[in-house]
N, C-alpha and C positions, 0 to 999 in steps of 0.2 A: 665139474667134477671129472677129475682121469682115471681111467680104466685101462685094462690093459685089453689091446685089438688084434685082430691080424685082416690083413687084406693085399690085394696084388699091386705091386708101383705098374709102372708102364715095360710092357715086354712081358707080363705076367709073370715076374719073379714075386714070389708067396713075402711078405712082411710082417713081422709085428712091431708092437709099439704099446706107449699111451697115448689115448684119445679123449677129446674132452667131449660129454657128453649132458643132455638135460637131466638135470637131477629127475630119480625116479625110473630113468632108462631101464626097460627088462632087460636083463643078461637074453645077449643070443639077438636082439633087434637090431638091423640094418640099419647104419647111420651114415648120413652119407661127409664124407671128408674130401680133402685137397691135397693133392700131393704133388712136390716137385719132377721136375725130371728123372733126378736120381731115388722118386717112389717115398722120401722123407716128408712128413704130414707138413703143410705149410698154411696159412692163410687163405683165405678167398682171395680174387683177385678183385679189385676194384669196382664199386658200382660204376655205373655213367655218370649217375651225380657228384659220387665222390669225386670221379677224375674231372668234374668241368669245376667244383669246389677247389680242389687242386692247382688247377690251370687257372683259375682265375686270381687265385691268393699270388701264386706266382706271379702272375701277367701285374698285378697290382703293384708290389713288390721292387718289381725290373723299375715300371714306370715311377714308383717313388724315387727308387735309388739314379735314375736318369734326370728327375725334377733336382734332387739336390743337389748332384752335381752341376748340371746346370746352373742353378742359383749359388754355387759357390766359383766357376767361373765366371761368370757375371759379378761378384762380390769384386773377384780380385780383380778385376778389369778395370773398375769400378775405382776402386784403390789405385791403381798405377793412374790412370787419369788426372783424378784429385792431386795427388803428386804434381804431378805433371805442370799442371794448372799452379800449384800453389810455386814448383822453382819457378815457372814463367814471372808470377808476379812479383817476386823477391828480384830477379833479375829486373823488373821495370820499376820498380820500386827505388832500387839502386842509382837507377839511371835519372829520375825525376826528384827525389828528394833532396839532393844537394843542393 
């Protein structure tokens, strides 16, 4: 639920705003909030959990997107080889069939 607040950003300049608070809140009760730099109500910052959740989705992520490129160089390599293989034997093929 938001309500409307006042409280000081950083440097002790006075603010108001809306605040979101637990329903039932008494009018007049200290609630405590987050505010940016420039004193605008913002988010919490990050648990520890959240940020090694984070870091890990990511790290997972990197290393997936590193596996398939991988196996899509490998594919195409893979490719040119075959090739390779298949003029060689057309070229010997040529040479013995006659």
């Amino acid at each position: 639920m938001l309500v409307d607040a006042s409280w000081h950003a950083p440097g002790r300049t006075p603010r108001t705003g809306k605040v979101a608070v637990q329903p039932r809140t008494v009018e007049g009760t200290t609630v405590t909030i987050w505010v940016d730099d420039a004193g605008a109500v913002t988010r919490a910052p990050r648990s520890t959990a959240e940020g090694r959740v984070a870091a890990a989705v990511g790290g997972t992520f990197v290393a997936g997107a590193l596996a398939l490129t991988a196996a899509g160089v490998v594919g195409l390599r893979l490719r040119r080889a075959e090739a390779a293989a298949l003029d060689g034997r057309e070229s010997e093929w040529a040479v013995v069939e006659p």
